[in-house]
KEGU-852310 format. One record per atom (N, C-alpha, C): x, y, z; residue in three letters. Coordinates in steps of 0.1 Angstrom, whole numbers, padded with zeros to 4 digits, always signed. Layout:
! residues N
XYZALA/...
//
This chain:
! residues 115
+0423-0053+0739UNK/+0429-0062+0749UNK/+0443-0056+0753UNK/+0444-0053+0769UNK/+0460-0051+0771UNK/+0468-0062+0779UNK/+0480-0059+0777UNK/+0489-0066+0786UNK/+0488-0065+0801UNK/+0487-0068+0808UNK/+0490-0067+0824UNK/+0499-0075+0833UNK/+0497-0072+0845UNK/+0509-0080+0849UNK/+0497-0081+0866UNK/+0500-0095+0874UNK/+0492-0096+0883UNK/+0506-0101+0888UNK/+0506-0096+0904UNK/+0519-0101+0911UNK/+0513-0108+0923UNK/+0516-0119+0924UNK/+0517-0122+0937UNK/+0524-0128+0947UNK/+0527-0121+0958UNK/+0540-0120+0968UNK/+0533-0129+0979UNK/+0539-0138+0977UNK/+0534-0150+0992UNK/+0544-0141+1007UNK/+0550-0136+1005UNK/+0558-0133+1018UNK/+0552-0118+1019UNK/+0551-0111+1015UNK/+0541-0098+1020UNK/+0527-0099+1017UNK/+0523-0114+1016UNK/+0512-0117+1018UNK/+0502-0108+1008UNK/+0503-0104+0997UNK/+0491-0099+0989UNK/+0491-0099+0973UNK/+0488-0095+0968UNK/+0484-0098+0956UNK/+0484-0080+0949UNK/+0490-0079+0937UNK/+0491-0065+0935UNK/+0488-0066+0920UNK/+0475-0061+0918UNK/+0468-0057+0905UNK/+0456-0049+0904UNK/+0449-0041+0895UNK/+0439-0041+0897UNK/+0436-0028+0901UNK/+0439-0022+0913UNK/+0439-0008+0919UNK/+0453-0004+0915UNK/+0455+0012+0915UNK/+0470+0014+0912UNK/+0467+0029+0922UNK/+0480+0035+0928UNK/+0482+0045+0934UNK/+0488+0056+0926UNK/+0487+0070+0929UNK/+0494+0082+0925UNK/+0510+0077+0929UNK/+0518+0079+0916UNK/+0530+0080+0921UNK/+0538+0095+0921UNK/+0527+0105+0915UNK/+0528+0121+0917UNK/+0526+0124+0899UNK/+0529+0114+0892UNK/+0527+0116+0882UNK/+0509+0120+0875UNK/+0505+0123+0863UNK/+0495+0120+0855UNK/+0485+0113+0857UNK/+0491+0098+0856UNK/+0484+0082+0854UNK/+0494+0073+0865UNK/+0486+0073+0876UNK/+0485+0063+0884UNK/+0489+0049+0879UNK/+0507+0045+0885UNK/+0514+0032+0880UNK/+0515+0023+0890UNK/+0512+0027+0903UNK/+0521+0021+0913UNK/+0507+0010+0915UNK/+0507-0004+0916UNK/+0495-0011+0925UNK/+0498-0013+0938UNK/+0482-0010+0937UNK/+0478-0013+0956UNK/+0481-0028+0957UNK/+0484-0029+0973UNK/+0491-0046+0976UNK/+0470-0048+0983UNK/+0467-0055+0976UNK/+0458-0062+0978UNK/+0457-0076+0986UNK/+0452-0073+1002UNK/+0460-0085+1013UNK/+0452-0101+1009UNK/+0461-0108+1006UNK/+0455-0125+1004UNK/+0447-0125+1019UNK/+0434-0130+1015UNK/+0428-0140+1026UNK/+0430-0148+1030UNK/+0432-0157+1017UNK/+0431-0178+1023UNK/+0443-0181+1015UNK/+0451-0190+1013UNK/+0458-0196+1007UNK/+0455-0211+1007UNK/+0457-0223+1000UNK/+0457-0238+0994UNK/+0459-0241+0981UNK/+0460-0253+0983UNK/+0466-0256+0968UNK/+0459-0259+0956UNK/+0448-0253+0959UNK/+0444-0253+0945UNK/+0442-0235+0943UNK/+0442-0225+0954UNK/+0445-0212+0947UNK/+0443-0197+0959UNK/+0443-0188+0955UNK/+0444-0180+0967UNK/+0438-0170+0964UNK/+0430-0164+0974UNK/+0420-0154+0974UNK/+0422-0144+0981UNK/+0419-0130+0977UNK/+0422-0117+0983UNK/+0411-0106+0982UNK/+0413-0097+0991UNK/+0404-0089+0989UNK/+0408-0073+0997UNK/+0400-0063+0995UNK/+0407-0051+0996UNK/+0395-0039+1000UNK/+0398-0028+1008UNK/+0387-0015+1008UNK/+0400-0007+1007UNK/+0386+0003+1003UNK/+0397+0020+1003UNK/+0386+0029+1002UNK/+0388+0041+1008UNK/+0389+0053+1009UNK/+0390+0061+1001UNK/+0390+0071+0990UNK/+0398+0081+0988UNK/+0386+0096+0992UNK/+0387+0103+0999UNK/+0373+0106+1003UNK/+0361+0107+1005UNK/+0354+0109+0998UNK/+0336+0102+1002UNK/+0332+0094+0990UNK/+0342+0090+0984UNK/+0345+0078+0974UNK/+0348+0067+0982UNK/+0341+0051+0981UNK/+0342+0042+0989UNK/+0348+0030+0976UNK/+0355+0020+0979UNK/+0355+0006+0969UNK/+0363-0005+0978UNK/+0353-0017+0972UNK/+0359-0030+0975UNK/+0361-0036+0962UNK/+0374-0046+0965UNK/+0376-0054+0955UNK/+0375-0072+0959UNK/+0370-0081+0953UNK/+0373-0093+0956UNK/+0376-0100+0943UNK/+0386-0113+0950UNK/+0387-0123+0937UNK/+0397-0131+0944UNK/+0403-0139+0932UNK/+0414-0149+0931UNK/+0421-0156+0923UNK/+0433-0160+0924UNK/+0438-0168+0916UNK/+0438-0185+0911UNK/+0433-0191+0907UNK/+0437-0204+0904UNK/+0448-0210+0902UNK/+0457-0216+0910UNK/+0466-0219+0909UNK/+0466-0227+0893UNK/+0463-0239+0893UNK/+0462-0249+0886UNK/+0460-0244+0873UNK/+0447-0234+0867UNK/+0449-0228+0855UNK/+0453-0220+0849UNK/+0455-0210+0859UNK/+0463-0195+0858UNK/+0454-0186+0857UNK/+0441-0189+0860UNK/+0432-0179+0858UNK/+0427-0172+0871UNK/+0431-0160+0870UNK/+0425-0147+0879UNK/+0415-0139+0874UNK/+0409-0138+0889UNK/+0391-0129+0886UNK/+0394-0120+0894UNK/+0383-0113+0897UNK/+0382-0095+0905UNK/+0373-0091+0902UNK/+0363-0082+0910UNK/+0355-0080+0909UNK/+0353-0067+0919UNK/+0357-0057+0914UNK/+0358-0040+0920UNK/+0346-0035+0921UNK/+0340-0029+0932UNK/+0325-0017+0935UNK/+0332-0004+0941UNK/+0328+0000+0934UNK/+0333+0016+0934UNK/+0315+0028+0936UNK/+0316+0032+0952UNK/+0304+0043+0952UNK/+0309+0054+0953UNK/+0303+0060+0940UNK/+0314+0078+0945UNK/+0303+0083+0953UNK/+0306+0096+0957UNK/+0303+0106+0965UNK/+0288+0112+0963UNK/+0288+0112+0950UNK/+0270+0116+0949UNK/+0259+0104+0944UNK/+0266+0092+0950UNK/+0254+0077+0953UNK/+0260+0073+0936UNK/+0265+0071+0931UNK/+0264+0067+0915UNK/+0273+0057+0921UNK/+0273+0043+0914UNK/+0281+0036+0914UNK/+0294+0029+0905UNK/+0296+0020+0906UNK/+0302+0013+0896UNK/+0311-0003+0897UNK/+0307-0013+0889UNK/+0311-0023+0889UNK/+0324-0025+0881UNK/+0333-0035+0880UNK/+0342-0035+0871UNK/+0346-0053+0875UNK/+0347-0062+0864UNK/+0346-0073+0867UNK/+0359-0076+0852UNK/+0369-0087+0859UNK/+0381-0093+0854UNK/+0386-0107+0856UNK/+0387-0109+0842UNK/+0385-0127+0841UNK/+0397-0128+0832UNK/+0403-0132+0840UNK/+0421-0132+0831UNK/+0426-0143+0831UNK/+0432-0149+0815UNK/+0441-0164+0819UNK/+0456-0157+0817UNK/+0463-0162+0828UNK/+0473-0158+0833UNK/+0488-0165+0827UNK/+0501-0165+0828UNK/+0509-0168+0820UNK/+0518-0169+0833UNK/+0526-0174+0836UNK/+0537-0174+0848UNK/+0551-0167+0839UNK/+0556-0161+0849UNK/+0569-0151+0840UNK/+0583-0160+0847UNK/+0590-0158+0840UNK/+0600-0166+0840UNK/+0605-0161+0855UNK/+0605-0153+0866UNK/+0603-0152+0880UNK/+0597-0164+0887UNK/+0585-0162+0882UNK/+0574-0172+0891UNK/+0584-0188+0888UNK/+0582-0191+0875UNK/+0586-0205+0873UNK/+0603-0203+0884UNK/+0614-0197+0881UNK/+0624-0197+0888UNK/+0623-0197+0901UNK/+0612-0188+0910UNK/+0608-0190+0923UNK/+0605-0207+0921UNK/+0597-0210+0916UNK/+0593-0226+0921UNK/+0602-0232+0923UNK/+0612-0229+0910UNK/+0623-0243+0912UNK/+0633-0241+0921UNK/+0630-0232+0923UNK/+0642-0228+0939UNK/+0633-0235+0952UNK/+0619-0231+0950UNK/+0609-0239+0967UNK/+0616-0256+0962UNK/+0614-0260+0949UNK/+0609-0272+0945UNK/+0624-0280+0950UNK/+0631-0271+0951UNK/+0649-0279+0951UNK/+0650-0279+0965UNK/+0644-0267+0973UNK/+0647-0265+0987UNK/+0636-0278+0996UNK/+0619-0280+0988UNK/+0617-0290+0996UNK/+0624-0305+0992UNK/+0630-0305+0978UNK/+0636-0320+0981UNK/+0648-0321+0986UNK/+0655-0314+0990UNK/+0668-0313+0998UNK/+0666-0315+1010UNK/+0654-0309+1020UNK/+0644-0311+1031UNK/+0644-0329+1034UNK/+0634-0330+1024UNK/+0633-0347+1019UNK/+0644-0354+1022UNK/+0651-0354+1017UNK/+0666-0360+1018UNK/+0676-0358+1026UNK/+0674-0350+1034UNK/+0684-0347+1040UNK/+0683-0356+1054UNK/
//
């Protein structure tokens, strides 16, 4: 089991886990921003293709707001037809960011309310 970290940016609209980019180094750190589809309040769903030459992959999934559980589910076809699945079923933890983002929405819509 490792640690990970799933980000998701409501204002550049995507979700960044899962895929990661060369940052010129060895091992690939940087993640791909993976664009949200749908958003509601019970959770938000994303999905993604790529390229890297006659290597093809899509990824789909989502977050559950309510439980904190995130899925994904990566297809990866290389070049000479061989495939590959990769499937992620994560219960998620909110980092002291996320909770501090809320309470900043949570103070800005009751000030809204009241004002």
């Amino acid at each position: 089991m490792n640690d990970c970290s799933v980000v998701v940016d409501l204002e550049k609209h995507a979700v960044f886990a899962f895929w990661y980019e060369s940052t010129g180094h060895l091992i690939a750190t940087k993640p791909t921003a993976l664009l949200i589809k749908e958003t509601d309040a019970s959770g938000i769903s994303f999905a993604a293709e790529r390229k890297l030459g006659r290597t093809e992959g899509h990824i789909i999934g989502g977050v559950e707001r309510v439980t904190g559980v995130v899925y994904a589910d990566g297809f990866t076809t290389y070049s000479g037809g061989a495939s590959q699945h990769e499937s992620w079923d994560l219960q998620c933890k909110p980092s002291r960011t996320t909770v501090l983002g809320l309470k900043r929405l949570s103070n800005l819509i009751h000030n809204d309310l009241h004002a």
